[in-house]
DOBAKOL-793535 format. One record per atom (N, C-alpha, C): atom name; residue in three letters; x, y, z. Coordinates in Angstrom, 1 decimal. Layout:
<atoms>
   a    r       u       v       w
  CA  ALA       X       Y       Z
...
</atoms>
This chain:
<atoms>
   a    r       u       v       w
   N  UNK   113.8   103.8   142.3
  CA  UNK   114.0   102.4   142.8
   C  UNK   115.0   102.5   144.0
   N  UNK   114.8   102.1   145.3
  CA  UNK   115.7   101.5   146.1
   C  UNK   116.1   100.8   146.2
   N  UNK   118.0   100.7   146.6
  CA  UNK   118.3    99.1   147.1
   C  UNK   117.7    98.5   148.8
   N  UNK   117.6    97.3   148.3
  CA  UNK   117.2    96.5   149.3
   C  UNK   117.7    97.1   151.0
   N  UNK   119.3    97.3   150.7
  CA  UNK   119.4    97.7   152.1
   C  UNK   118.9    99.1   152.8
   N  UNK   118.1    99.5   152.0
  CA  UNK   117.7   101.6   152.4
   C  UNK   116.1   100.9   153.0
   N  UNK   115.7    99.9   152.3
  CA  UNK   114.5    99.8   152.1
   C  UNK   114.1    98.6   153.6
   N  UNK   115.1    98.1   154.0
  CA  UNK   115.3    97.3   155.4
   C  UNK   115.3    98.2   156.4
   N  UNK   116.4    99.5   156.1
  CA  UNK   116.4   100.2   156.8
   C  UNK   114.7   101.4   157.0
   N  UNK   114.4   101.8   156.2
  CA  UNK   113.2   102.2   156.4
   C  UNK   112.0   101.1   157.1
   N  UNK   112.1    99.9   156.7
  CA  UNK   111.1    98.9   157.3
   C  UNK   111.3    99.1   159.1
   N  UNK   112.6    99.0   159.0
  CA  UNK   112.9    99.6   160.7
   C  UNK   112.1   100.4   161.5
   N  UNK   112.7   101.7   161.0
  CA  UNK   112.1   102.6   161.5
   C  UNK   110.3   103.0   161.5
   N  UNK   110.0   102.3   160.2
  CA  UNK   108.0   102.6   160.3
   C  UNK   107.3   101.2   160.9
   N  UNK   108.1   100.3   161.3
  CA  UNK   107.5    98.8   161.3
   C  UNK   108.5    98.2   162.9
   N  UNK   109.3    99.2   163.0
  CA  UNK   110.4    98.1   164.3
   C  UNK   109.7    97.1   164.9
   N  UNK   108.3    97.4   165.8
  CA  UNK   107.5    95.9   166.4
   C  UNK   106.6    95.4   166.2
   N  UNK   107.0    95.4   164.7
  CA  UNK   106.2    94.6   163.6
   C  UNK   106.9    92.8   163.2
   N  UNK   106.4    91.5   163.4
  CA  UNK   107.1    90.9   162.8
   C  UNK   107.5    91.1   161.5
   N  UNK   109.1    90.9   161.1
  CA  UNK   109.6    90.9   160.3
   C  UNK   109.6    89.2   159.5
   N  UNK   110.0    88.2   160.3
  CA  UNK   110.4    87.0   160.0
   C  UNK   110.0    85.3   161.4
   N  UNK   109.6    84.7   160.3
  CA  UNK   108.9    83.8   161.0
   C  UNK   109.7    82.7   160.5
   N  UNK   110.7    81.5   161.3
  CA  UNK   111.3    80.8   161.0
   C  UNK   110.9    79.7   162.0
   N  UNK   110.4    78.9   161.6
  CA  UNK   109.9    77.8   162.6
   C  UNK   109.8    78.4   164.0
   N  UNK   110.0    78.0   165.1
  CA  UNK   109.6    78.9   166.3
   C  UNK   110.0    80.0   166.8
   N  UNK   111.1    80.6   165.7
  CA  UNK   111.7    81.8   165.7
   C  UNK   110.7    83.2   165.2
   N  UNK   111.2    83.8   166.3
  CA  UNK   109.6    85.7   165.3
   C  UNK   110.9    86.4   165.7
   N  UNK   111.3    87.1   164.6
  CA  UNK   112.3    88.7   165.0
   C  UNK   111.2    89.8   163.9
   N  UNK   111.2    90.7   165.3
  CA  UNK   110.4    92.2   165.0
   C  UNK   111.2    92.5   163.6
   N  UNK   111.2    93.4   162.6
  CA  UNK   112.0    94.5   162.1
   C  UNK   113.1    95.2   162.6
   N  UNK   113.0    95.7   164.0
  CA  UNK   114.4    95.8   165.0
   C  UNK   115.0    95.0   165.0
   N  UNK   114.8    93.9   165.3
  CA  UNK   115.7    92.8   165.7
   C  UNK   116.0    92.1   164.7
   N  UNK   115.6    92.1   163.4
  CA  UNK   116.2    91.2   162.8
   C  UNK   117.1    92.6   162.3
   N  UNK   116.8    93.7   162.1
  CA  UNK   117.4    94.8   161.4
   C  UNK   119.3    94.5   162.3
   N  UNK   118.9    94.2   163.6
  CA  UNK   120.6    94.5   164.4
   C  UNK   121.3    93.2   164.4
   N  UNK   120.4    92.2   163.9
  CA  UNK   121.5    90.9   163.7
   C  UNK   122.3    91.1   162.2
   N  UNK   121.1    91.4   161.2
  CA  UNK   121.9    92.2   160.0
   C  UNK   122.9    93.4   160.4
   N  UNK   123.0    94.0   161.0
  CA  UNK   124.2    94.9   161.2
   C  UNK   125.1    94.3   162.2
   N  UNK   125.3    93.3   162.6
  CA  UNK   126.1    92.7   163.8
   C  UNK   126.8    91.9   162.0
   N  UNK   126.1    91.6   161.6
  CA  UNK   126.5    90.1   160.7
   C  UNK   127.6    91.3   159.4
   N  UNK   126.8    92.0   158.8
  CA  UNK   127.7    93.4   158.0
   C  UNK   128.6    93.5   158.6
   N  UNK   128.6    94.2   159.8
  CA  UNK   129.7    94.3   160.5
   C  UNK   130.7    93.2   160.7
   N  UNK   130.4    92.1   160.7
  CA  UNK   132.1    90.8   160.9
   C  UNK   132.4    90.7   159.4
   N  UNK   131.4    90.6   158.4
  CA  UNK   132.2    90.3   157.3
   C  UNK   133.2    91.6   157.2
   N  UNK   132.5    92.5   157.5
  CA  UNK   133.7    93.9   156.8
   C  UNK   134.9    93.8   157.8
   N  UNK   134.4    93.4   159.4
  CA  UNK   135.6    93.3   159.9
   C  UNK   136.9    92.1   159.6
   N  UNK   135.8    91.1   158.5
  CA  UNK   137.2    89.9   158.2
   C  UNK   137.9    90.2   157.5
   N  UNK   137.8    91.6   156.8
  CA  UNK   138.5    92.4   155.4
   C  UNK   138.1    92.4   154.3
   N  UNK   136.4    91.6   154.1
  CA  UNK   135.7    92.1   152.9
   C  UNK   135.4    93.5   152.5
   N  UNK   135.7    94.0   151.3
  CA  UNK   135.3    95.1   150.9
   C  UNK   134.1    95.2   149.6
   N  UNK   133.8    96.6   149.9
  CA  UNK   132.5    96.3   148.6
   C  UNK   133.0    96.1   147.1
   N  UNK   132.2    94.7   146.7
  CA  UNK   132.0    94.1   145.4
   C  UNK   132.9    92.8   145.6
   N  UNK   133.5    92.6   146.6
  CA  UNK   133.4    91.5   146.5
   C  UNK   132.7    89.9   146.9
   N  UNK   132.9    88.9   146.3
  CA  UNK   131.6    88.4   146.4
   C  UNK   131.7    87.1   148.0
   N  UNK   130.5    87.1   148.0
  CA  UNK   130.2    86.4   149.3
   C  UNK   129.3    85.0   149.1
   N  UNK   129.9    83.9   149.0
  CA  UNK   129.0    82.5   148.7
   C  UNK   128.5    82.1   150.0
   N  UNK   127.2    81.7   149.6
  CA  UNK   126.3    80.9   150.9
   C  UNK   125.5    80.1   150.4
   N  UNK   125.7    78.7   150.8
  CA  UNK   125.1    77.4   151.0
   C  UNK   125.2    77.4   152.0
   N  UNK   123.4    77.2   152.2
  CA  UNK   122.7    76.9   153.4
   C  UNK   121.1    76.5   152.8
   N  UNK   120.1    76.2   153.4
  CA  UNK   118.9    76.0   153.3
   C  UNK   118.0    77.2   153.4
   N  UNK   116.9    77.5   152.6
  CA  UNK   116.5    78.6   153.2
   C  UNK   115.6    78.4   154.3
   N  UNK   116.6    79.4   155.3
  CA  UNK   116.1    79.7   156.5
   C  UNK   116.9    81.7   156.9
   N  UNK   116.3    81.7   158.1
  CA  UNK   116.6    82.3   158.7
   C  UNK   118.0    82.9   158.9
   N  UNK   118.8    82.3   158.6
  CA  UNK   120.5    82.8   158.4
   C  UNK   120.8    82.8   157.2
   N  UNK   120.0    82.3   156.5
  CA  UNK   120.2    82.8   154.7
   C  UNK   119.7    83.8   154.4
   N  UNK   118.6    84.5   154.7
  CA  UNK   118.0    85.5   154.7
   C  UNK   118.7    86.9   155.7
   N  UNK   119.1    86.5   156.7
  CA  UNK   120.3    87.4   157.3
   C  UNK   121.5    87.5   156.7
   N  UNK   122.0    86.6   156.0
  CA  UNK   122.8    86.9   155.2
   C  UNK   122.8    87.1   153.5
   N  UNK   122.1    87.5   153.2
  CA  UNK   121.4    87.8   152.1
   C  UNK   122.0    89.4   152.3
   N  UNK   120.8    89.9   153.3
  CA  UNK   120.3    91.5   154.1
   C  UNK   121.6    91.9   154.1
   N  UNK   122.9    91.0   154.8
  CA  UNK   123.9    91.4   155.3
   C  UNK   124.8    92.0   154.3
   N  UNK   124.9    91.1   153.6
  CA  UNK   125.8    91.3   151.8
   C  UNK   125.6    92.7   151.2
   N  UNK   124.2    92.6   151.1
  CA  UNK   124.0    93.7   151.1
   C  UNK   124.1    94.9   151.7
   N  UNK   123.7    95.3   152.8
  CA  UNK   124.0    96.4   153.8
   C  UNK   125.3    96.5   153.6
   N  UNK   126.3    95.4   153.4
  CA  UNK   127.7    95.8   153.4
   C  UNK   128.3    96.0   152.1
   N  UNK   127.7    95.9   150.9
  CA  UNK   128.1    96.4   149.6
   C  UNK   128.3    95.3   149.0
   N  UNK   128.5    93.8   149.4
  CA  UNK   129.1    93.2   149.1
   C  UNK   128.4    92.2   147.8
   N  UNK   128.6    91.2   146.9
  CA  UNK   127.5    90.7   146.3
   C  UNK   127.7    88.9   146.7
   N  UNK   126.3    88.7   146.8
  CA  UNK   125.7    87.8   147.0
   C  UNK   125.8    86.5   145.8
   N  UNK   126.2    85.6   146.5
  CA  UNK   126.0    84.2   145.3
   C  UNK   125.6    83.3   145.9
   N  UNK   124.2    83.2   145.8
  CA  UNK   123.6    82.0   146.5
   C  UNK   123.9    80.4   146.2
   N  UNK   124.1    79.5   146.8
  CA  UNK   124.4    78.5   146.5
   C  UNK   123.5    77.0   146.7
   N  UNK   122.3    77.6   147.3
  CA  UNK   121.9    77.0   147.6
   C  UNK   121.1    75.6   146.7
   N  UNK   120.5    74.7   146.2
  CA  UNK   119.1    74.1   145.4
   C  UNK   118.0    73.9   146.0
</atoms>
């Protein structure tokens, strides 16, 4: 079994200019949504989050829920969705 984030990262590399994500008139390839997930990993770890601890998000699902979903993950961190 893989975690989610090995398995983003593999989608990367066999799929980069493949759409990944369709959000209303938004399309990010697999590349590009792959480097907003590591732009977004990267601030939480730079705010001083470390792995296991948890990260709450209310929002709607969309497109920045789903990036930060990816993100939590890639950065070790765990996910508590808040959304209904």
């Amino acid at each position: 079994m893989y975690p989610a984030s090995r398995i983003m990262r593999r989608a990367r590399t066999y799929y980069a200019d493949r759409i990944a994500v369709i959000d209303g008139d938004t399309r990010l390839t697999y590349a590009q949504f792959s480097d907003r997930i590591d732009r977004l990993a990267g601030a939480l770890i730079g705010l001083g989050l470390r792995r296991g601890d948890r990260v709450a998000i209310l929002d709607w699902n969309s497109l920045r829920y789903l990036e930060a979903y990816y993100a939590c993950l890639q950065a070790g961190l765990a996910f508590m969705p808040l959304n209904a």
